[in-house]
KEFI-68102 format. One record per atom (N, C-alpha, C, O): x, y, z. Coordinates in steps of 0.2 Angstrom, whole numbers, padded with zeros to 4 digits, always signed. Layout:
<bados>
XYZ...
</bados>
This chain:
<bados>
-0277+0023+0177-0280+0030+0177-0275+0035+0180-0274+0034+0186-0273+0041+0176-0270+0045+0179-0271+0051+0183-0274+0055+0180-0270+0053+0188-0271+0058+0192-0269+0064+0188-0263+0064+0186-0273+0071+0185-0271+0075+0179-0269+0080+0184-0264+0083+0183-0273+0082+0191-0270+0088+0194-0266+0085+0197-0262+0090+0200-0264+0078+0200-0255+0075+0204-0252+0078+0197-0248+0083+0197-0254+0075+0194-0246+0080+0189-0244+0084+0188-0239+0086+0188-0251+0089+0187-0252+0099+0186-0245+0101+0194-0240+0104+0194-0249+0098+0199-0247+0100+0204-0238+0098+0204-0233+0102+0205-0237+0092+0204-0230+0092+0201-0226+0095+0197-0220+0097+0199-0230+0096+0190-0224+0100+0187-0223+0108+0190-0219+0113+0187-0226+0109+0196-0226+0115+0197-0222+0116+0203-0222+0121+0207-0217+0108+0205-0212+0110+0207-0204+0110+0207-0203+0106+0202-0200+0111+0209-0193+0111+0209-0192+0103+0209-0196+0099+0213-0186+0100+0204-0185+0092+0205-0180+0094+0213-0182+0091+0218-0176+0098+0213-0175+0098+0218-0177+0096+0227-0174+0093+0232-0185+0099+0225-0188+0099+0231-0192+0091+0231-0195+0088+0236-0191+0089+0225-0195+0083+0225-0189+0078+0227-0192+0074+0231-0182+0076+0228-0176+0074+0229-0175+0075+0237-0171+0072+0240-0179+0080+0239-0178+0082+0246-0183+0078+0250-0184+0076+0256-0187+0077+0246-0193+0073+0251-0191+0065+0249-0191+0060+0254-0188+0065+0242-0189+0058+0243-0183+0053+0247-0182+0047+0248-0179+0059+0249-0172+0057+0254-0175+0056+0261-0171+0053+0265-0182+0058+0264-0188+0058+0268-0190+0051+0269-0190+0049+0275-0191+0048+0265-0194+0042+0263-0190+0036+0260-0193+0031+0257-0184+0037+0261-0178+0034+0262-0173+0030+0256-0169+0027+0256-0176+0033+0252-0175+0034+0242-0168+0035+0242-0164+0030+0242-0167+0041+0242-0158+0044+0241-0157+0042+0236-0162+0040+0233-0150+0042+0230-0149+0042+0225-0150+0036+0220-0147+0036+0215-0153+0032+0223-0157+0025+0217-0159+0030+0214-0155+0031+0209-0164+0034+0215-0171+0037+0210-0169+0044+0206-0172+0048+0204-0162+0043+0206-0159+0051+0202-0157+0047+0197-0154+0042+0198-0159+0049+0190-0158+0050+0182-0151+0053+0184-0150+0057+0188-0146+0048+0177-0141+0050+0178-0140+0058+0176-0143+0060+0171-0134+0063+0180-0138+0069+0176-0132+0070+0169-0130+0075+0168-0130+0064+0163-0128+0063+0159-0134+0063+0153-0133+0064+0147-0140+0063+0157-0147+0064+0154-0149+0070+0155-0150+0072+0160-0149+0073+0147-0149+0081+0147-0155+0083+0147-0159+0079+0143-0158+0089+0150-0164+0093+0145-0159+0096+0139-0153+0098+0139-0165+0096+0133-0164+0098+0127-0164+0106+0126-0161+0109+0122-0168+0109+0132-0169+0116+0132-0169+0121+0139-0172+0118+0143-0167+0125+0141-0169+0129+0147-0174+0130+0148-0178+0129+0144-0177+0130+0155-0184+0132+0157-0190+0126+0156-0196+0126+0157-0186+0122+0155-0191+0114+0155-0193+0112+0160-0190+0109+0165-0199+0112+0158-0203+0106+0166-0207+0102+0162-0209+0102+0156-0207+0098+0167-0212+0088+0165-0212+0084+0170-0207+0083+0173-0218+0082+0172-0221+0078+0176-0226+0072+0175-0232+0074+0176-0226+0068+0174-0230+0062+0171-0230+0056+0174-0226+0055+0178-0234+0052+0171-0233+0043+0172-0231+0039+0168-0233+0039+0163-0225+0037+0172-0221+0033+0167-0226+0029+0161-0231+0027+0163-0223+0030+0155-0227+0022+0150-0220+0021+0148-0216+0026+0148-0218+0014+0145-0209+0013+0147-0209+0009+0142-0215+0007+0140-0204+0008+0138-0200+0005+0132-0194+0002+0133-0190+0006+0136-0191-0004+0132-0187-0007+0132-0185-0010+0124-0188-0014+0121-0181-0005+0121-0178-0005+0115-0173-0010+0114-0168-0011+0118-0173-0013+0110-0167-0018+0108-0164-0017+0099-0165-0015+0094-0157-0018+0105-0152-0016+0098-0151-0025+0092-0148-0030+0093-0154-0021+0085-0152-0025+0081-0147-0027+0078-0144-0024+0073-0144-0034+0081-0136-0036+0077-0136-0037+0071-0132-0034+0067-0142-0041+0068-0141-0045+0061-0136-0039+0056-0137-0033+0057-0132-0042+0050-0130-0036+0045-0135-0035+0041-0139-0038+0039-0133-0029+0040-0137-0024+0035-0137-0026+0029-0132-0028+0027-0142-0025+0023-0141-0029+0018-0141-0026+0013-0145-0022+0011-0137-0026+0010-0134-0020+0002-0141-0019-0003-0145-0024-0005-0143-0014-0004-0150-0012-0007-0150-0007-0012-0146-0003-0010-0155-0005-0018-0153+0002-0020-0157+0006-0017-0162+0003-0013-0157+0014-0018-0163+0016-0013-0168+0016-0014-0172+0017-0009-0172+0014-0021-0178+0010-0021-0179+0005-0015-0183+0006-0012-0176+0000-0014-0177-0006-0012-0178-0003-0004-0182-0005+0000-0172+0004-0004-0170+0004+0005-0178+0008+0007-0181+0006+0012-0181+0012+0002-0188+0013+0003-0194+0009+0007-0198+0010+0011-0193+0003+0002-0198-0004+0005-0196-0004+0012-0200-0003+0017-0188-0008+0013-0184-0010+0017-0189-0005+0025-0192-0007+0030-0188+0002+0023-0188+0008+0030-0195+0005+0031-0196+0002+0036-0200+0007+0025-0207+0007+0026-0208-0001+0030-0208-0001+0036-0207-0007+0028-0209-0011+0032-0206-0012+0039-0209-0016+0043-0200-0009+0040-0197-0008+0046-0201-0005+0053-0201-0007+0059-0203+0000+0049-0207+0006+0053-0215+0004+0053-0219+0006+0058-0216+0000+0048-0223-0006+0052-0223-0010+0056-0228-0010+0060-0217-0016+0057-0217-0022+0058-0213-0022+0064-0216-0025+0069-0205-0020+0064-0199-0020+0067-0198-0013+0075-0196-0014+0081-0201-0008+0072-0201-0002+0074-0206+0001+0076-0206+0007+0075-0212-0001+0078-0220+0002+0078-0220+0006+0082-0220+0004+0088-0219+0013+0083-0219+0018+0088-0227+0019+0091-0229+0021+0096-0231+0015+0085-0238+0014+0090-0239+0009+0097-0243+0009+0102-0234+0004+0096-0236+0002+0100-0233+0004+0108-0233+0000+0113-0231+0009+0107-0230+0013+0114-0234+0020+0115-0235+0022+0120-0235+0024+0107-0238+0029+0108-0247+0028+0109-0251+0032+0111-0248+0022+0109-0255+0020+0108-0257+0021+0117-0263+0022+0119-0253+0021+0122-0252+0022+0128-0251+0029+0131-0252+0030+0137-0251+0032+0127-0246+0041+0127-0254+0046+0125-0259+0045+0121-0252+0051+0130-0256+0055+0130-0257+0061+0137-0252+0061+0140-0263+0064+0138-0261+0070+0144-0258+0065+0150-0258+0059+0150-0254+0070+0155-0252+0064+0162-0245+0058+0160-0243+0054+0164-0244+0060+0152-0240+0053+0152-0232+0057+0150-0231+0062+0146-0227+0052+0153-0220+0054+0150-0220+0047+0149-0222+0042+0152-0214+0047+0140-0212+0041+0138-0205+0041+0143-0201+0045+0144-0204+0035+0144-0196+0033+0146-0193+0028+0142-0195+0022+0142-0190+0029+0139-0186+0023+0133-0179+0022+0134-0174+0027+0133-0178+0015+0136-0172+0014+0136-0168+0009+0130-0168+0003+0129-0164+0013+0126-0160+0013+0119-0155+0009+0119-0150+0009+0114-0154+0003+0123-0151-0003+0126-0143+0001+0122-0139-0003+0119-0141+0007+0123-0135+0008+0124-0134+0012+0118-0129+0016+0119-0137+0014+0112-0138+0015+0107-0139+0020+0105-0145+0021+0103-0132+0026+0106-0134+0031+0107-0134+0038+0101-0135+0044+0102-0132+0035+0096-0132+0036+0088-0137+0037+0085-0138+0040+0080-0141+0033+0087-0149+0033+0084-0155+0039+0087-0157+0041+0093-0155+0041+0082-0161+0048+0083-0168+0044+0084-0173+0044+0080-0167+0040+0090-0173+0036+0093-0180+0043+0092-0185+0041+0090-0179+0048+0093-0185+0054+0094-0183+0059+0090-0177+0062+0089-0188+0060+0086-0187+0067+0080-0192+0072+0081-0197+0070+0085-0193+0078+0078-0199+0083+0075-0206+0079+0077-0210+0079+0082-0205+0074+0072-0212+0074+0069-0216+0068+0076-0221+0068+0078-0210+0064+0078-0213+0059+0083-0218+0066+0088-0223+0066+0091-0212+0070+0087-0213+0076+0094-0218+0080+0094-0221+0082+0099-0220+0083+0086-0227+0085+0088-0233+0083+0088-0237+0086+0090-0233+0075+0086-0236+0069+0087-0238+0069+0095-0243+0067+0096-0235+0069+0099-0233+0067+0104-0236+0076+0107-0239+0076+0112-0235+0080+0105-0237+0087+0108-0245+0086+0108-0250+0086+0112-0246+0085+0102-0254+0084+0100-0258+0082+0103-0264+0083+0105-0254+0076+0105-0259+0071+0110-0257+0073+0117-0256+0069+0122-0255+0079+0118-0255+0080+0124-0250+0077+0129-0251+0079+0135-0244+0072+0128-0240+0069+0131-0237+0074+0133-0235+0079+0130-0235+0073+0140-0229+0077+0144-0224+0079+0144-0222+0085+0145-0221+0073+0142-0210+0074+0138-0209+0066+0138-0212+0061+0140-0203+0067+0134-0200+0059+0136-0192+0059+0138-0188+0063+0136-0192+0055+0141-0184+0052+0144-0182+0046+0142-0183+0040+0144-0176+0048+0138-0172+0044+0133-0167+0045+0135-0164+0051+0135-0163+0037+0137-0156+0035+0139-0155+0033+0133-0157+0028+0132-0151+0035+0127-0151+0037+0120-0151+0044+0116-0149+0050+0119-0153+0043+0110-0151+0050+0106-0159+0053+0103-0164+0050+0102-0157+0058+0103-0162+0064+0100-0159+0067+0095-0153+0069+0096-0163+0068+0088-0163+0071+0083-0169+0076+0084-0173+0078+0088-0167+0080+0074-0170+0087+0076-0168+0090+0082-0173+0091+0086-0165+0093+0084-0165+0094+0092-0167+0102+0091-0172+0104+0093-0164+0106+0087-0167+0115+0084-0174+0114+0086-0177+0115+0091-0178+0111+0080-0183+0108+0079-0189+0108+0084-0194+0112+0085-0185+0102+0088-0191+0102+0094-0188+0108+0101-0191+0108+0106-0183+0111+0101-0184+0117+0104-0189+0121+0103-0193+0122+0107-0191+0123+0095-0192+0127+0094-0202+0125+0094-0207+0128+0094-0201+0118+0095-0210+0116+0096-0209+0116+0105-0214+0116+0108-0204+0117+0107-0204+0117+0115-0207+0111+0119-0210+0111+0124-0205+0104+0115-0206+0096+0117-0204+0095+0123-0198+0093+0123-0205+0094+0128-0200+0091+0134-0196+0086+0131-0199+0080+0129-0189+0086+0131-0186+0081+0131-0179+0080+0136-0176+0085+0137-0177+0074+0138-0171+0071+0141-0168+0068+0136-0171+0063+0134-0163+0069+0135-0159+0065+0133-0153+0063+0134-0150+0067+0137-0150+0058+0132-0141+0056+0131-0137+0058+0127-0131+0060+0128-0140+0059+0123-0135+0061+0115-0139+0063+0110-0145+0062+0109-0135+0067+0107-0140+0069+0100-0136+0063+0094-0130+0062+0092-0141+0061+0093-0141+0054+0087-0145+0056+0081-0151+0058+0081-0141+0055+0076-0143+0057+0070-0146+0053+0065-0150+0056+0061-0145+0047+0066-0148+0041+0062-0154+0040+0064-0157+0041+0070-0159+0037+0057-0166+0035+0060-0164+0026+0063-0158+0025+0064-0168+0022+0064-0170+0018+0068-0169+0012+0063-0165+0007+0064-0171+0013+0057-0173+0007+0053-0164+0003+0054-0160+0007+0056-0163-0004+0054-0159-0007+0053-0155-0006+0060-0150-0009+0060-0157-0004+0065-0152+0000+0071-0157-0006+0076-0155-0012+0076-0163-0004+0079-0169-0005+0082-0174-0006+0083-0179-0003+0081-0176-0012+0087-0181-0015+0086-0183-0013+0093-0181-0013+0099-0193-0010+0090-0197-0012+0096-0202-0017+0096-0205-0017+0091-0203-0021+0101-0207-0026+0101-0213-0025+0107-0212-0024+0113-0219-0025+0104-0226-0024+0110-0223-0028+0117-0223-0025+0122-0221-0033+0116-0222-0035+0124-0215-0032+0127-0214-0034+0133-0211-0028+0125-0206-0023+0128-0210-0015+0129-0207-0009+0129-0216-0016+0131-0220-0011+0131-0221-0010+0138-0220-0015+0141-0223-0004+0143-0223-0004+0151-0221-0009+0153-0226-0013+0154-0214-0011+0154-0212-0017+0157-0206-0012+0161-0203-0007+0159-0205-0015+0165-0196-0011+0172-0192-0011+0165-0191-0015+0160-0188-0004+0168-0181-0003+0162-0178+0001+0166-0181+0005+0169-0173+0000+0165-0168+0007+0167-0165+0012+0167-0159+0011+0165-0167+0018+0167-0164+0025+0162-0160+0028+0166-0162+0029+0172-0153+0030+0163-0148+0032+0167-0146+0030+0173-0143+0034+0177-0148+0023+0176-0145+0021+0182-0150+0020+0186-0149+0018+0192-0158+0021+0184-0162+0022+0189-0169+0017+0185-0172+0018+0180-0171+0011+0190-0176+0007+0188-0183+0014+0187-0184+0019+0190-0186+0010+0183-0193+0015+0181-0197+0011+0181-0195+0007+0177-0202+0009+0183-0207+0005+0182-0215+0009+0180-0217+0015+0182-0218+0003+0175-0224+0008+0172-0228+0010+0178-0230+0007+0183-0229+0017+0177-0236+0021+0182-0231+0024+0187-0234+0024+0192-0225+0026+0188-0221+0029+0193-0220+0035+0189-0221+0036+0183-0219+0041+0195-0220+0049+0191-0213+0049+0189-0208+0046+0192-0212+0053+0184-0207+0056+0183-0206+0062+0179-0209+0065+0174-0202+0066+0185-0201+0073+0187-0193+0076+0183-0187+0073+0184-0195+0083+0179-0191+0085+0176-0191+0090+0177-0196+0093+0177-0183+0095+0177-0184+0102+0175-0177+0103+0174-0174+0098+0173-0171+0109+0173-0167+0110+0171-0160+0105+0176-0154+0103+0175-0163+0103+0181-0158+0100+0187-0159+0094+0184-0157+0089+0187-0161+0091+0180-0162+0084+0177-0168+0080+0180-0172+0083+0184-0168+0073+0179-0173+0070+0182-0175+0065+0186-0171+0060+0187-0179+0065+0188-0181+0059+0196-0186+0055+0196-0192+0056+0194-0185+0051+0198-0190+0043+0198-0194+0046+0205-0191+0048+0210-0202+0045+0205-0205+0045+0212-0207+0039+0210-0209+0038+0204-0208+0034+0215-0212+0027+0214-0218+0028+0215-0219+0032+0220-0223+0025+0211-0228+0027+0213-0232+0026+0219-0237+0030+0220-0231+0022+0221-0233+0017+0230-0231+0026+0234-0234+0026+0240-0228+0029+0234-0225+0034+0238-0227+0041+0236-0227+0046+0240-0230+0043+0228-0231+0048+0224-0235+0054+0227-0234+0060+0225-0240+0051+0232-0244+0057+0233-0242+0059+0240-0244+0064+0241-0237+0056+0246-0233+0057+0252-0230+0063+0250-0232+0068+0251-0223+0061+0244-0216+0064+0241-0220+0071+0239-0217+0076+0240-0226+0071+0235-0229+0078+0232-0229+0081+0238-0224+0084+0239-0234+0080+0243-0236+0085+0249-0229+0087+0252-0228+0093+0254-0224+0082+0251-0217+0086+0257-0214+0089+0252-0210+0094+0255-0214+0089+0247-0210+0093+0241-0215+0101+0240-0212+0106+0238-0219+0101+0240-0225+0107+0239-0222+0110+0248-0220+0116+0248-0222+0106+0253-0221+0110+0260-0213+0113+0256-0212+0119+0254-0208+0109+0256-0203+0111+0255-0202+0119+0250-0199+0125+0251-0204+0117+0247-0206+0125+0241-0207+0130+0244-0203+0134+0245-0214+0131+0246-0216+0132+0251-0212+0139+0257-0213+0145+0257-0209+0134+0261-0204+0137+0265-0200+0141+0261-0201+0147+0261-0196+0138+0256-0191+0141+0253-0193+0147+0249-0189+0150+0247-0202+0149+0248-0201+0154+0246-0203+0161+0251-0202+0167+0251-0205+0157+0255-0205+0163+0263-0201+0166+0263-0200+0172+0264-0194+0160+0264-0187+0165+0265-0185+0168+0260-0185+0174+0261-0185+0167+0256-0184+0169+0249-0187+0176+0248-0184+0180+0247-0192+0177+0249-0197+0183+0250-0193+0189+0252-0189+0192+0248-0193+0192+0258-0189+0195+0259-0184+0198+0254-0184+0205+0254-0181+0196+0251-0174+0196+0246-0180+0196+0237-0181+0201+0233-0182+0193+0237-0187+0195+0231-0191+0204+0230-0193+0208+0226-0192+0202+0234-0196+0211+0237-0192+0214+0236-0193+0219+0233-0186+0213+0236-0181+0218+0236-0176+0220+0231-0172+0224+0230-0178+0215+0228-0176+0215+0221-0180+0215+0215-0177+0216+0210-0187+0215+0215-0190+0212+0212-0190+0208+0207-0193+0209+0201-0186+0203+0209-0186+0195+0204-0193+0193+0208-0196+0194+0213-0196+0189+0200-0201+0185+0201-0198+0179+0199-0193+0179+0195-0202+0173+0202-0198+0166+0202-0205+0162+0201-0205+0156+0200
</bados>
């Protein structure tokens, strides 16, 4: 069950500040997303509970087809092989997807349409050790996304997802994730909070902010920047 204002309250701080608490609680950099994992746009925030994907990359060779045939081939791919239900079926408000692309970073694992798919149901952003397509696209629907690379390829013949690689521990950019752990985004990139510590890390991250805009005051007044 997700906590909706733990996340409200979340996204409405600095990863920084969240980085600062969790150096408090004895974290330090295990829980930093490598910052090789980009936001896709300026001004992006995301906060949510992990739901987690462990993708596996498919060896077998590709098999000579005309494009009728490659038609069948995608459609039964994207039933059988690649079911994005069976992770979105988990996705909704409070949640960020984390998927790890076991390396595979050419493939347009996340496009447009997963994205407004994924906006609709109210999902928070997803963090992909891998590639993003569309990338114009979902700027311009303002999708939260992290990514590795922008990947241009669909999935079919690349990528297999299988249900029981569904909320299981995976690694994204260097940092274990396990399902129901927050995960905090904004242009400084991304941070693991475990969830056993979630609601501690918010309160010293909210104090932290906090101060820093007290001091901060002074010098805002005076300029009138709003932040």
């Amino acid at each position: 069950m997700q906590d909706l204002e733990l996340v409200k309250r979340y996204r409405e701080i600095r990863v920084a500040d969240v980085v600062d608490a969790l150096d408090r609680y004895g974290f330090h950099d295990r829980v930093l997303v490598s910052n090789e994992i980009k936001p896709l746009y300026t001004g992006i925030r995301m906060a949510g509970y992990a739901v987690t994907v462990r993708a596996n990359r498919v060896q077998e060779e590709f098999p000579s087809l005309t494009p009728e045939e490659y038609e069948r081939y995608a459609g039964e791919w994207y039933g059988k092989r690649a079911n994005y239900e069976h992770f979105m079926k988990h996705a909704g408000p409070g949640v960020v997807i984390a998927v790890d692309l076991d390396g595979y970073n050419d493939v347009g694992f996340w496009g447009s349409m997963v994205g407004l798919s994924a906006k609709a149901k109210g999902v928070e952003g997803i963090v992909l050790d891998g590639g993003c397509r569309d990338t114009y696209e979902i700027r311009k629907i303002q999708f939260p996304v992290f990514c590795r690379a922008v990947g241009r390829t669909e999935v079919v013949g690349r990528i297999e997802i299988k249900p029981e690689n569904v909320n299981v521990p995976v690694t994204i950019g260097g940092a274990n994730v396990n399902p129901g752990d927050i995960l905090v985004g904004d242009d400084d990139g991304v941070v693991v909070v475990p969830k056993k510590v979630a609601a501690q890390v918010l309160e010293r991250a909210e104090k932290q902010l906090n101060l820093d805009r007290e001091s901060q005051k002074p010098y805002l007044d005076k300029t009138g920047i709003k932040l």
